[in-house]
Backbone of each chain as ProteinMPNN parsed JSONL, in Angstrom:
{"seq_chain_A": "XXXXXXXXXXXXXXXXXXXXXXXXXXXXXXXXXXXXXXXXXXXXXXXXXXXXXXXXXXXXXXXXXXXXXXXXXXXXXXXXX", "coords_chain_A": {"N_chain_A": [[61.528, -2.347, 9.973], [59.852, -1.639, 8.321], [59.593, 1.015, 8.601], [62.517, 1.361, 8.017], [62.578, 1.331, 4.896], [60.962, 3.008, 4.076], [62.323, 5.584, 4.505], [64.407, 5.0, 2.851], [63.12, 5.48, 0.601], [61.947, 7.479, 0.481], [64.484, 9.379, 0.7], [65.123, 8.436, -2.061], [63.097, 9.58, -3.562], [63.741, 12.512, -3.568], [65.84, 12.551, -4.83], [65.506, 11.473, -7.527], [64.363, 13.536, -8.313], [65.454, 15.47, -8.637], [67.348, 15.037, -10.246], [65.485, 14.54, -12.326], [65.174, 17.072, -12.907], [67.61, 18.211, -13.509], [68.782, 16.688, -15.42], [70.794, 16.481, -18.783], [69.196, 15.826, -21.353], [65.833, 15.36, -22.784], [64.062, 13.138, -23.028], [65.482, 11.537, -21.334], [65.052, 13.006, -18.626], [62.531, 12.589, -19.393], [62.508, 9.498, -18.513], [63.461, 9.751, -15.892], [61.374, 11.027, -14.262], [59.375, 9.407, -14.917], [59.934, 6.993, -12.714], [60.362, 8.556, -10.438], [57.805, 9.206, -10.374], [57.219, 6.239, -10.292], [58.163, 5.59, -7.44], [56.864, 7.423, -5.702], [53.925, 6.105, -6.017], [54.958, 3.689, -4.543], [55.233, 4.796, -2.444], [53.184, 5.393, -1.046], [51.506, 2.943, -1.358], [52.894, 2.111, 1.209], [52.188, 3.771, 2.906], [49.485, 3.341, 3.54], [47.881, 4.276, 1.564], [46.315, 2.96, -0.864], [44.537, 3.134, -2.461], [45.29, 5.46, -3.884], [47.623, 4.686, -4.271], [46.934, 2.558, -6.347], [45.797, 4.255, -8.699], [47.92, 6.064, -8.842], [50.102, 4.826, -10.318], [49.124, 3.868, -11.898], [48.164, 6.092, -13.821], [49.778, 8.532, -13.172], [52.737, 7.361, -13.343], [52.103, 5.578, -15.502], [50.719, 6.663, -17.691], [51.71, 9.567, -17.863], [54.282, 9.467, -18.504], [54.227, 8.493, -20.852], [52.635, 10.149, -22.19], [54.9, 12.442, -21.731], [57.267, 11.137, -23.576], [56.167, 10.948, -25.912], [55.292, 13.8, -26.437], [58.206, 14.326, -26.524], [59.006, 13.206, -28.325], [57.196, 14.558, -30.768], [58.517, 16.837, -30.872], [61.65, 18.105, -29.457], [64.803, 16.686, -28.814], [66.751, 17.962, -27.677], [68.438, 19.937, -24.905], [68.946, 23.328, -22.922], [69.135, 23.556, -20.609]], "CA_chain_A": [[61.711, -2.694, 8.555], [58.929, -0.674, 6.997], [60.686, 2.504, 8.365], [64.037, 1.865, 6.705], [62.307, 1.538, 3.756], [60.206, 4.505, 4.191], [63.252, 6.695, 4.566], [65.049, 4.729, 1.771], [61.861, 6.16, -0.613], [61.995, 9.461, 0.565], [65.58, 9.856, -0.056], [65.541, 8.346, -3.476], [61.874, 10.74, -4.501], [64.419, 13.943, -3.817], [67.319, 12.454, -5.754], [65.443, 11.6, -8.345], [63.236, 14.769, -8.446], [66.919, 16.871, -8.333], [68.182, 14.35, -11.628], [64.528, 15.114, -13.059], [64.953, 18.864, -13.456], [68.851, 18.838, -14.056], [69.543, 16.177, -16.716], [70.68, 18.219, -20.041], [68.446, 14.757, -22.108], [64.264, 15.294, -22.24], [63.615, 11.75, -23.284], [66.046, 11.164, -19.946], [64.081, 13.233, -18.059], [60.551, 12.001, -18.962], [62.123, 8.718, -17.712], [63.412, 9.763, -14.58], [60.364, 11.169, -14.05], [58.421, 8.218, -14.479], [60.82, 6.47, -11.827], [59.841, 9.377, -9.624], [56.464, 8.727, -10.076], [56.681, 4.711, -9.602], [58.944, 5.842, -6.55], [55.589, 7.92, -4.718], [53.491, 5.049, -5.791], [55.345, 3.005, -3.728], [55.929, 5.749, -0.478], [51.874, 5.551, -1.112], [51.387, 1.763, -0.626], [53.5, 1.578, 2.66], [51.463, 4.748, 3.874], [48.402, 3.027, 3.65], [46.897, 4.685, 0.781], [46.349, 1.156, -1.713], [43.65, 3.329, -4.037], [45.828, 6.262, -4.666], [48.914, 3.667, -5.308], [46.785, 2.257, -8.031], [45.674, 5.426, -9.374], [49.294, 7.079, -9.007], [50.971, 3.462, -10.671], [48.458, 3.597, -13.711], [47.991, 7.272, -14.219], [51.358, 9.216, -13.083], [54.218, 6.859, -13.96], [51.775, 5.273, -17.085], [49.973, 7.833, -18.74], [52.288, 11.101, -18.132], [55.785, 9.046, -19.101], [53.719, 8.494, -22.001], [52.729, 11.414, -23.046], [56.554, 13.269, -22.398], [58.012, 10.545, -24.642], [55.805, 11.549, -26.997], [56.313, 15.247, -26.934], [59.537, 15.149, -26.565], [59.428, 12.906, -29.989], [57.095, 15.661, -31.546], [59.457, 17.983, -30.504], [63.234, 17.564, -29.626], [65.235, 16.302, -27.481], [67.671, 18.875, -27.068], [67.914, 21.206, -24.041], [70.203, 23.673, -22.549], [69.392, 23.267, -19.24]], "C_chain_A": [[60.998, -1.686, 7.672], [59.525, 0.986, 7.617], [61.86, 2.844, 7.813], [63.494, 1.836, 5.304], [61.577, 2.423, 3.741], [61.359, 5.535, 3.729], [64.113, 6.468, 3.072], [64.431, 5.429, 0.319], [62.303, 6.803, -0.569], [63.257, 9.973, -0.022], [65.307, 9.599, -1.315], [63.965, 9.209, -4.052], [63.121, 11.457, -4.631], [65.277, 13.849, -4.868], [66.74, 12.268, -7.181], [64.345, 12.704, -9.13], [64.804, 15.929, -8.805], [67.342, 16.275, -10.091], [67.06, 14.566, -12.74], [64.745, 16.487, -13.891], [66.851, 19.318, -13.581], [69.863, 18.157, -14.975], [69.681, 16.972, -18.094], [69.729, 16.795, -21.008], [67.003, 15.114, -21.555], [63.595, 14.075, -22.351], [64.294, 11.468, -21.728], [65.198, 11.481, -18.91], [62.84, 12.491, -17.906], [60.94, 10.283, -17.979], [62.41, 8.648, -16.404], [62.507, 10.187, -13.534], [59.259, 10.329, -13.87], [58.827, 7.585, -13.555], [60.203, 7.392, -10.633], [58.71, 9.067, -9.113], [56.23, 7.254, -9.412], [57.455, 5.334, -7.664], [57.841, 6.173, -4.997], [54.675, 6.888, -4.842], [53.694, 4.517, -4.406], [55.513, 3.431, -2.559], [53.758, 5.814, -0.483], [51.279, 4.177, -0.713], [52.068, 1.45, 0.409], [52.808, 2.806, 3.61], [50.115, 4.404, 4.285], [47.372, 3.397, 2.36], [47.513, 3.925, -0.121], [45.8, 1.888, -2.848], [44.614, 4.369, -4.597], [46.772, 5.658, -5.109], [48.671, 3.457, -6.415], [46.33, 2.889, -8.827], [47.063, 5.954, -9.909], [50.269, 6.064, -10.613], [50.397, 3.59, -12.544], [48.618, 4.877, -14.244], [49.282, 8.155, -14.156], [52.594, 8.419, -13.362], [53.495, 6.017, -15.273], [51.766, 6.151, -17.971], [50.866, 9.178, -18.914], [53.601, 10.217, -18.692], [55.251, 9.001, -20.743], [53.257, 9.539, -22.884], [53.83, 12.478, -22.976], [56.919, 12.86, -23.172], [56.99, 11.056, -25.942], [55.603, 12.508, -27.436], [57.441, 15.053, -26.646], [59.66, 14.389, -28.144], [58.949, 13.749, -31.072], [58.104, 16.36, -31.631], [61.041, 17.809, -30.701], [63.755, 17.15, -28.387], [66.415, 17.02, -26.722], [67.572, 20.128, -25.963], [68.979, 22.048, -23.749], [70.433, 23.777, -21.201], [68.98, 22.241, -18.919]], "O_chain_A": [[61.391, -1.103, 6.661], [59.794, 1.921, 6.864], [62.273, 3.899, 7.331], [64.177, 2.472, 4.5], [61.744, 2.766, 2.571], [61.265, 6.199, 2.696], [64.428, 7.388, 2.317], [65.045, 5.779, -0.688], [63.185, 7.104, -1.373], [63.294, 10.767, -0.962], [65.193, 10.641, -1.961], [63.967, 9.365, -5.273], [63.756, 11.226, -5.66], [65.506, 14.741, -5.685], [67.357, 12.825, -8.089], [63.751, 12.614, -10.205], [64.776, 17.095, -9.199], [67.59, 17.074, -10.994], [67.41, 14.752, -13.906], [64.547, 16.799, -15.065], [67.27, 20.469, -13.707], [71.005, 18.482, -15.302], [68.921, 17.866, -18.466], [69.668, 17.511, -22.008], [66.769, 15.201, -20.35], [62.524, 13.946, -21.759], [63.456, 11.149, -20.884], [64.61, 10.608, -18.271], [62.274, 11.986, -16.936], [60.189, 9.83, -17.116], [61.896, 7.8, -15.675], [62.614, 9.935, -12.334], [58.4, 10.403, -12.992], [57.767, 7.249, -13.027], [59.482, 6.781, -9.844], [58.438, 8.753, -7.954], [55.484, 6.978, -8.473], [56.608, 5.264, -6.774], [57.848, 5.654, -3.881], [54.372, 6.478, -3.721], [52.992, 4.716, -3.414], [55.885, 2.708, -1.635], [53.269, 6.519, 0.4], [50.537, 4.191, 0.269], [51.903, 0.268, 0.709], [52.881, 2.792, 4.838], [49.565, 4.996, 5.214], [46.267, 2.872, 2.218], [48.722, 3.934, -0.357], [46.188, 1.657, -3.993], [44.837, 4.257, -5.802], [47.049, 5.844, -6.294], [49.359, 3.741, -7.395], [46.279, 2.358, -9.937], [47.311, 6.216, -11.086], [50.845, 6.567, -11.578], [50.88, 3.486, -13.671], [49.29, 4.882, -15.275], [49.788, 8.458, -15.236], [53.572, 9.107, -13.652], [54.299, 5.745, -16.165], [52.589, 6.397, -18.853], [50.786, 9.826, -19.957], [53.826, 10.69, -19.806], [55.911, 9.466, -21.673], [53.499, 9.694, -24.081], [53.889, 13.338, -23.855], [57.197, 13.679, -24.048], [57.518, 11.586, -26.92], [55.607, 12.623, -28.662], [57.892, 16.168, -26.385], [60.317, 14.924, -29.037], [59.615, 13.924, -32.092], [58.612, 16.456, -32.748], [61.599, 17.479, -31.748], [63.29, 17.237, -27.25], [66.884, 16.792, -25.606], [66.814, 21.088, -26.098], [70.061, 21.698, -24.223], [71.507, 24.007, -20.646], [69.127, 21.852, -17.76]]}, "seq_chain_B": "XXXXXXXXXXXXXXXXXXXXXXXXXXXXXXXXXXXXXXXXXXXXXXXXXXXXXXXXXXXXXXXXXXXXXXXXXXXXXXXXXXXXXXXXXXXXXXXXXXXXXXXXXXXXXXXXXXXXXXXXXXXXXXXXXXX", "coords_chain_B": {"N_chain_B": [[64.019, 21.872, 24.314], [65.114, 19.499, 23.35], [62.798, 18.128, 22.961], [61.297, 19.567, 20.917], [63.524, 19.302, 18.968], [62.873, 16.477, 18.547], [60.307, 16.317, 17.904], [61.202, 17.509, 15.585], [62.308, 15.864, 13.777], [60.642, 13.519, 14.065], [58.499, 14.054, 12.003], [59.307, 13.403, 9.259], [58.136, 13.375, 6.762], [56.583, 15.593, 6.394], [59.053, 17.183, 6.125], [60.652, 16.2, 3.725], [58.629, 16.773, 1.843], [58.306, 19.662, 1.817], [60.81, 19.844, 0.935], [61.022, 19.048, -1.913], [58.479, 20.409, -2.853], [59.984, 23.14, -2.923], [62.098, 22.138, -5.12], [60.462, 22.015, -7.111], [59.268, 24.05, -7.416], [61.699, 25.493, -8.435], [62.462, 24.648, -10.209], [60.001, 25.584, -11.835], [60.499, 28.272, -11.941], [63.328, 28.936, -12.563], [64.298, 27.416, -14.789], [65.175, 27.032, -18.52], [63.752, 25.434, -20.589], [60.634, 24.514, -21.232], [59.564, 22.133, -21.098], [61.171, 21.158, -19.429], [60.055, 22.945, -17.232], [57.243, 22.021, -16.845], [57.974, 19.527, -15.952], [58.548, 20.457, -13.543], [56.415, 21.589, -12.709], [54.466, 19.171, -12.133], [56.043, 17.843, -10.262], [55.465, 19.392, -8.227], [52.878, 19.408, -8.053], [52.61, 16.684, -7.184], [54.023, 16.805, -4.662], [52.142, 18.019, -3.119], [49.999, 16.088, -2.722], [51.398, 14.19, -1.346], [51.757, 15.489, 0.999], [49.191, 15.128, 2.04], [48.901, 13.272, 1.786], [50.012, 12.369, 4.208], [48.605, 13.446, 6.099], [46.734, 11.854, 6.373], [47.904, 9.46, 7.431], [48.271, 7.237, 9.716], [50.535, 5.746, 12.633], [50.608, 2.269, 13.416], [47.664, 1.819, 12.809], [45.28, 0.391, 10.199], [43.918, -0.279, 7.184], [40.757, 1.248, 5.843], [38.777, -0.239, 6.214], [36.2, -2.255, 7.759], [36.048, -5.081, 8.797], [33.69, -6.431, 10.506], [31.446, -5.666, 8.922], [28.841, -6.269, 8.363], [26.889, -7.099, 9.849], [26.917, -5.709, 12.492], [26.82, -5.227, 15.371], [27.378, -6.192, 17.882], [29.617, -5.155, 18.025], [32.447, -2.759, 18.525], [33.42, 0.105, 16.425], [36.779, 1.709, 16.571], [38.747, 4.446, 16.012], [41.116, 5.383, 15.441], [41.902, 2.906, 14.994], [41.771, 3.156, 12.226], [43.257, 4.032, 9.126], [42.668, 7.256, 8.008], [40.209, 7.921, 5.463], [39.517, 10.13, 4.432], [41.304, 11.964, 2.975], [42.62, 10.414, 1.376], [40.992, 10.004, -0.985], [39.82, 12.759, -1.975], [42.18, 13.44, -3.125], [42.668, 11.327, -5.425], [41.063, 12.541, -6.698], [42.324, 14.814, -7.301], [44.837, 13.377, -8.288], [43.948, 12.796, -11.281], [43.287, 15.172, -11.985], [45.711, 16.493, -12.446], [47.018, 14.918, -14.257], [45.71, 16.189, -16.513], [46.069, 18.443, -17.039], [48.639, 18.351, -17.29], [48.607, 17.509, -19.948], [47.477, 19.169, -21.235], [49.137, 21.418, -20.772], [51.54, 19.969, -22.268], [50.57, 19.842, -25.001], [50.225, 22.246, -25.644], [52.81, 23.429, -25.521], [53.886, 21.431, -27.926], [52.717, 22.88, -29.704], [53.831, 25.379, -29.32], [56.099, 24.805, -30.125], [56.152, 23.897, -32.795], [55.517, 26.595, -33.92], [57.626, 28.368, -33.356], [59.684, 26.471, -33.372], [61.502, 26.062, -31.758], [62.003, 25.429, -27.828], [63.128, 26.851, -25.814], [62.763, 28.993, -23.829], [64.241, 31.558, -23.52], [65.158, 32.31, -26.254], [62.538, 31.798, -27.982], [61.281, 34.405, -26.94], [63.092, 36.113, -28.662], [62.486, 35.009, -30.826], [59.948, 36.052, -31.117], [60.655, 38.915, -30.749], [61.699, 39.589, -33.309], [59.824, 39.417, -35.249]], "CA_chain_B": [[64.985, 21.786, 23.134], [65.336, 18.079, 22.871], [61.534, 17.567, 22.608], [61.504, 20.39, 19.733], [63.953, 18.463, 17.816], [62.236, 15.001, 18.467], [59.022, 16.594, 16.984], [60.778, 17.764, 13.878], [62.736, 14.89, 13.19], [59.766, 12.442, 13.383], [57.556, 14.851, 10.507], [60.047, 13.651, 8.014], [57.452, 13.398, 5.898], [56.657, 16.873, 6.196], [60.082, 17.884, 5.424], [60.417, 16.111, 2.203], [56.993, 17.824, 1.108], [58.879, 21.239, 1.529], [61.861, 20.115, 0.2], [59.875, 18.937, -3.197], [57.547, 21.463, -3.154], [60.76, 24.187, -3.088], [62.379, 21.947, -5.955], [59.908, 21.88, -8.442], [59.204, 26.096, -7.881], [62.747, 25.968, -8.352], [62.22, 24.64, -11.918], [59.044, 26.722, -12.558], [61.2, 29.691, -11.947], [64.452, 29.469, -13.017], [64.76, 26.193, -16.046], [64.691, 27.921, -19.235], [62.836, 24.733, -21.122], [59.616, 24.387, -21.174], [59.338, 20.33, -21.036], [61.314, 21.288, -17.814], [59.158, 24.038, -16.568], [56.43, 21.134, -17.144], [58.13, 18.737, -14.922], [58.705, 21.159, -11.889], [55.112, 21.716, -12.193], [54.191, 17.972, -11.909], [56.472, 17.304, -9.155], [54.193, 20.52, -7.109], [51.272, 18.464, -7.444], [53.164, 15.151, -6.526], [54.762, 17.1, -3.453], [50.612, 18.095, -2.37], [49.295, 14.992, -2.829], [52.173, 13.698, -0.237], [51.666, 16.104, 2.395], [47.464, 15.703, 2.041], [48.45, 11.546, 2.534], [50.677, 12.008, 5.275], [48.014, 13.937, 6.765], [45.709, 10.705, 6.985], [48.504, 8.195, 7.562], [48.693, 6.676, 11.184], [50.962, 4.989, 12.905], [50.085, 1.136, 13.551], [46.733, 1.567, 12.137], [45.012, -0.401, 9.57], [43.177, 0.286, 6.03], [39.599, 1.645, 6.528], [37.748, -1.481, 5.645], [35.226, -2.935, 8.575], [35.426, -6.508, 9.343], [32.237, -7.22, 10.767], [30.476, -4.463, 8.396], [27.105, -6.016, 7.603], [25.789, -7.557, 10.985], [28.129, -4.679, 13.428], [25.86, -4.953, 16.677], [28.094, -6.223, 18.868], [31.507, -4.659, 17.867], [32.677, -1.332, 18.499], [34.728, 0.898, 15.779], [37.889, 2.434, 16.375], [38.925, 5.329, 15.057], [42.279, 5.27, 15.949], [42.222, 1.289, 14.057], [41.948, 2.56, 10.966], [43.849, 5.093, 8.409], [41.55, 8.774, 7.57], [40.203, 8.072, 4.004], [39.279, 11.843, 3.254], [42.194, 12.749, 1.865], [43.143, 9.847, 0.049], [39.684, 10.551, -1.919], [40.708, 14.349, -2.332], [43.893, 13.308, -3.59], [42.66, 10.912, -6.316], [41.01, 14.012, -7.636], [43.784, 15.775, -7.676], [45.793, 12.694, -9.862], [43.226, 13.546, -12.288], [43.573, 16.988, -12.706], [47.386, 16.526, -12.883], [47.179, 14.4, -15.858], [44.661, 16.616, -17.465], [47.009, 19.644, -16.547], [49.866, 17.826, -17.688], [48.452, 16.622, -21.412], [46.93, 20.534, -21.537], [50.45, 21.812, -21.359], [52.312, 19.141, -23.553], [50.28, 20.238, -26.372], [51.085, 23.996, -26.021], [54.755, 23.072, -26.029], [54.006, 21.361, -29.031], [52.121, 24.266, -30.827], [55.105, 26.348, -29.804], [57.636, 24.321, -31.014], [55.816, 24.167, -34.496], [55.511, 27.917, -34.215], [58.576, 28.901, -33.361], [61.178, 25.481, -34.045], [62.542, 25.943, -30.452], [61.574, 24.847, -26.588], [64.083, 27.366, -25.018], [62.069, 30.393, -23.935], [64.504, 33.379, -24.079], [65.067, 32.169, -27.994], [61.423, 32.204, -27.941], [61.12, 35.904, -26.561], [63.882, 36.679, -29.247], [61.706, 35.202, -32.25], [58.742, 37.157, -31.291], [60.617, 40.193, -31.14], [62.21, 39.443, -34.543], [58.596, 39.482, -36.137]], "C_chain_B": [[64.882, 20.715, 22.852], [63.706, 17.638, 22.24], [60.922, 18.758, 20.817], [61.556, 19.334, 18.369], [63.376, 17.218, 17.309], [61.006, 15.386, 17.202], [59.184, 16.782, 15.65], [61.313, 16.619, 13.223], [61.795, 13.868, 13.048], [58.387, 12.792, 12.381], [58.5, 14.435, 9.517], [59.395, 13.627, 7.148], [56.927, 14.835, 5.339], [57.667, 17.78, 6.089], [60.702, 17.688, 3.878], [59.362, 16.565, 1.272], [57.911, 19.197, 0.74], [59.727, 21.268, 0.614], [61.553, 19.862, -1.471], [59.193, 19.732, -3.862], [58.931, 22.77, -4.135], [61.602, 23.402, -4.759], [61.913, 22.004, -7.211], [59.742, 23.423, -8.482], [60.351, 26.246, -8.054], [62.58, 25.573, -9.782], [61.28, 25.326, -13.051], [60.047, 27.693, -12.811], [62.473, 29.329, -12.89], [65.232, 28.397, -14.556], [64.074, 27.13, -17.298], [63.516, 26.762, -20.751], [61.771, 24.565, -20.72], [58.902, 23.225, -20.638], [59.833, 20.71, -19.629], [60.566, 21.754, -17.032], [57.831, 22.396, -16.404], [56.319, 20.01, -16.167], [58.428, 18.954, -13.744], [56.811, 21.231, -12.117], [54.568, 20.482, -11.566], [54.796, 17.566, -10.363], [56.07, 18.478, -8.202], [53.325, 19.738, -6.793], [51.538, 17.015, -6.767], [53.265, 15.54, -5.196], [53.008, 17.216, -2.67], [50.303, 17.001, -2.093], [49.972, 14.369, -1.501], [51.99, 14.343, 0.817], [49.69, 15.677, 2.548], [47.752, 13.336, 2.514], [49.096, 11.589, 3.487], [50.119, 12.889, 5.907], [47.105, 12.679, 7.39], [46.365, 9.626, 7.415], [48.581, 8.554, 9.408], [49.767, 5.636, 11.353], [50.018, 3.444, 14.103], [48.176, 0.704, 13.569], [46.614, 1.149, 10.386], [44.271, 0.186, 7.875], [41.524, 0.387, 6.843], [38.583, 0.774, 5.701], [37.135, -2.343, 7.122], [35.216, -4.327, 8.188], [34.416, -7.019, 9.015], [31.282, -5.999, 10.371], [29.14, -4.862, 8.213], [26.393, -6.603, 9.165], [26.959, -7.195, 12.673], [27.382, -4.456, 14.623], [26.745, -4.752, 17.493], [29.569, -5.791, 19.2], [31.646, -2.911, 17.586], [33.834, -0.764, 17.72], [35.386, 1.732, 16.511], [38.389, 3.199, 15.753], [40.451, 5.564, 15.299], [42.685, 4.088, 15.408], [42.511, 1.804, 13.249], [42.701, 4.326, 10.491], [42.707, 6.262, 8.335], [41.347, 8.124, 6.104], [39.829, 9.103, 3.497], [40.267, 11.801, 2.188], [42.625, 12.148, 0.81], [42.156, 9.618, -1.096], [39.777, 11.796, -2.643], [41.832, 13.741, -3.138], [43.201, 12.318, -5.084], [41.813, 11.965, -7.185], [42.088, 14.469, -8.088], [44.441, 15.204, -8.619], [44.868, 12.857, -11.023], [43.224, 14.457, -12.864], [45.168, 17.175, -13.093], [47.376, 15.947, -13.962], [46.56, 15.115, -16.641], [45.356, 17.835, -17.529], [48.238, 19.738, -17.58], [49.753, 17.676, -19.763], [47.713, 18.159, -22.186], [48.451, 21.044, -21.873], [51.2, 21.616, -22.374], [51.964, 19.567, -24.827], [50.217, 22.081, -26.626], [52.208, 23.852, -26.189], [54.638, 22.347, -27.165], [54.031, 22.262, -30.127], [53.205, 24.892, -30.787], [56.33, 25.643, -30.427], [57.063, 24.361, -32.356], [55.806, 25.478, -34.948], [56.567, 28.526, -34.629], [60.277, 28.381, -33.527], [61.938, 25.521, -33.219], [61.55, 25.586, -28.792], [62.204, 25.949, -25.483], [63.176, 28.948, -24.767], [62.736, 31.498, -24.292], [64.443, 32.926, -26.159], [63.391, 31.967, -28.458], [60.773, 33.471, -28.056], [62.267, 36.388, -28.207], [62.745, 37.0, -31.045], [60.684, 35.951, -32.466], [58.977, 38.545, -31.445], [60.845, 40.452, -32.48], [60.783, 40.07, -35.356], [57.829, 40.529, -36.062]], "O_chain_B": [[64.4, 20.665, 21.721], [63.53, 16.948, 21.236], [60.213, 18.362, 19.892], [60.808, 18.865, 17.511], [63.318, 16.865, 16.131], [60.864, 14.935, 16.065], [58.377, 16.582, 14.741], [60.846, 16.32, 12.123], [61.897, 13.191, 12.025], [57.491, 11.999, 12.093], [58.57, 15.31, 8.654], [60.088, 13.952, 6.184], [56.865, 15.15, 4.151], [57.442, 18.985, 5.974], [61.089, 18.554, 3.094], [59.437, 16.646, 0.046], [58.129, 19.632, -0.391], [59.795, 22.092, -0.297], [62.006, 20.728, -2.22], [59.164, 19.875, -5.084], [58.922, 23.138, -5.309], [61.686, 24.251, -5.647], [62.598, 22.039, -8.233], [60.054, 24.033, -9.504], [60.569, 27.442, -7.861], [62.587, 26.533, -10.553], [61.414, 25.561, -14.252], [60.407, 27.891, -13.972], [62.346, 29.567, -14.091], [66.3, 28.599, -15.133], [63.0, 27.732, -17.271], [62.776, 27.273, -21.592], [61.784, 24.4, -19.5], [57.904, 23.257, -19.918], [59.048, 20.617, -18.686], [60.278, 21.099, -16.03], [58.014, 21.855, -15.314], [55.296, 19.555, -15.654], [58.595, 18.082, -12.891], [56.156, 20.657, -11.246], [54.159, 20.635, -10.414], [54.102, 17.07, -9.476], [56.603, 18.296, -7.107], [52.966, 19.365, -5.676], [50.79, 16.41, -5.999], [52.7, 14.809, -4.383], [52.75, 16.485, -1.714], [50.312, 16.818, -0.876], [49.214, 14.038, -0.59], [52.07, 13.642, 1.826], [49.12, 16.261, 3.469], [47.096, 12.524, 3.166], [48.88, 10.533, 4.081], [50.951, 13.509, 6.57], [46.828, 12.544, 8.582], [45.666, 8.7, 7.827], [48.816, 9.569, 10.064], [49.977, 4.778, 10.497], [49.24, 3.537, 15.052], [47.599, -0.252, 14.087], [47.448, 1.425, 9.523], [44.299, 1.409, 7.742], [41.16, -0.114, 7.907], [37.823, 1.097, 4.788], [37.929, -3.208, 7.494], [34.444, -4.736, 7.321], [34.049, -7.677, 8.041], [30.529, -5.431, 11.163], [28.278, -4.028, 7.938], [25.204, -6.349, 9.353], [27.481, -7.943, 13.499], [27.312, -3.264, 14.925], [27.077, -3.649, 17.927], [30.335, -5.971, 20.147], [31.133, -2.153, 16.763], [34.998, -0.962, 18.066], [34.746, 2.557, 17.162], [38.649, 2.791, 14.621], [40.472, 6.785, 15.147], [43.904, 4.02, 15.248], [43.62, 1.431, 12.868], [42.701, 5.367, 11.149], [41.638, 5.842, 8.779], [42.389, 7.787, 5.541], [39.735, 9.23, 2.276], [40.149, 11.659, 0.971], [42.947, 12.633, -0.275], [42.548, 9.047, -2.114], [39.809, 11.819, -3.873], [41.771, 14.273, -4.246], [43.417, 13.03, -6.064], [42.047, 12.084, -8.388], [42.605, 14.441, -9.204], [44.774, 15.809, -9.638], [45.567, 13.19, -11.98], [43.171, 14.64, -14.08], [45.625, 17.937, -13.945], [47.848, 16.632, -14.87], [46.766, 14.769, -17.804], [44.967, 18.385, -18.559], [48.661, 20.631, -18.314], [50.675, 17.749, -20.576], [47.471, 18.252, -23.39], [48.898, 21.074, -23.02], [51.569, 22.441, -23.21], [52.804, 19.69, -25.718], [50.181, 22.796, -27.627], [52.669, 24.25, -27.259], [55.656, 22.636, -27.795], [54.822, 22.45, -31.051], [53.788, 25.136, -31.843], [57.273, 26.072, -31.09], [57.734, 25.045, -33.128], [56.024, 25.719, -36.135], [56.731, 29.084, -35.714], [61.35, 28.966, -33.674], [63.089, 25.151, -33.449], [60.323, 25.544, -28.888], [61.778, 25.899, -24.329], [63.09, 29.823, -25.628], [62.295, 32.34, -25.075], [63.666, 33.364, -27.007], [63.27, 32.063, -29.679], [59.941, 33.75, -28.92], [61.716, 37.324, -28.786], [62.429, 37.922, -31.797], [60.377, 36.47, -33.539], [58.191, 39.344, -31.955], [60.304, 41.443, -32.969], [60.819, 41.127, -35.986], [56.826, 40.612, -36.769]]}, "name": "protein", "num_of_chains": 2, "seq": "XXXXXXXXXXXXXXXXXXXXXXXXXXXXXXXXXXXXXXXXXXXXXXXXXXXXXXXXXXXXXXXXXXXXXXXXXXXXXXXXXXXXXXXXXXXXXXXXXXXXXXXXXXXXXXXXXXXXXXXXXXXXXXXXXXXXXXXXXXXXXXXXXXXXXXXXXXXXXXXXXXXXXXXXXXXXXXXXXXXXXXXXXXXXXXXXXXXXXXXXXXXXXXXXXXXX"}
């Protein structure tokens, strides 16, 4: 059980690490990015590591989604790649 | 040959590291936004952090918390029971410095967008030559 879901992670980090860096939206981005992030969280609590989960959970899918959405609202949201 | 393959197919963990690693230098390098460039970097340090925990992860071992920790006479540790906690110590460094990395950048891509009213580097390179 905890290996199909292992593998099920892993695939969906890449896919959404590939939809990260080739949506033409940066607001899209920052959130597929945060998704990313909850994504390793979670390949982090079935690995055993509980403190970096709740480090990764609060800090990489809280705090950084939070600060793209808010440059990309300084900024713009238009890209060309 | 067969025992080869066995070996690489059960590192999958160490093949999604590579393949991660190679995706996000694939956005350093070749994404001409900045916010992008930004988020290949992030997913570098994500891809480390994963190879540095699937360095300490075991199979059918436990978290590294002792039982019978305060009166341990009669019971012998296992090291082989429990997960490595180096790295996942190392590593919460590291999510530290990535956010601090991360919130360092964001606000240069701000400054330049107020500078220059664009995110797109060559139109970047263009305005500086302009001036």
């Amino acid at each position: 059980m905890t290996w199909q879901l292992d593998h099920i992670i892993l695939s969906l980090v890449i896919i959404l690490a590939l939809g990260a860096i080739t949506v033409k939206d940066l607001l899209g981005a920052a959130i597929l990015f945060g998704a990313y992030s909850f994504m390793m969280c979670l390949l982090w609590a079935i690995m055993g590591a509980v403190d970096v989960a709740f480090t990764e959970a609060s800090v990489g899918a809280g705090v950084s989604t939070v600060f793209f959405v808010a440059a990309v609202f300084r900024t713009t949201r238009r890209t060309k790649d | 040959m067969n025992d080869l393959v066995a070996v690489l197919i059960s590192k999958y963990n160490y093949w999604v590291y590579i393949i991660l690693m190679m995706i996000g230098f694939y956005a350093i390098i070749t994404k001409k936004n900045l916010v992008k460039k930004i988020i290949g970097m992030n997913i570098v340090q994500t891809a480390i952090i994963l190879f540095y925990i699937s360095i300490g992860a075991k199979k059918g071992a436990t978290l590294p918390i002792i039982s019978h920790g305060h009166d341990a006479v009669g019971h012998a540790v296992h090291a082989s029971d429990y997960i490595n906690p180096l790295p996942h110590v190392l590593m919460l460094t590291a999510i530290v410095v990535a956010v601090a990395t991360l919130g360092v950048a964001l606000a240069l891509a701000i400054k330049i967008y107020r500078q220059y009213n664009t995110l797109e580097e060559d139109e970047i390179h263009t305005r500086i030559r302009e001036q």
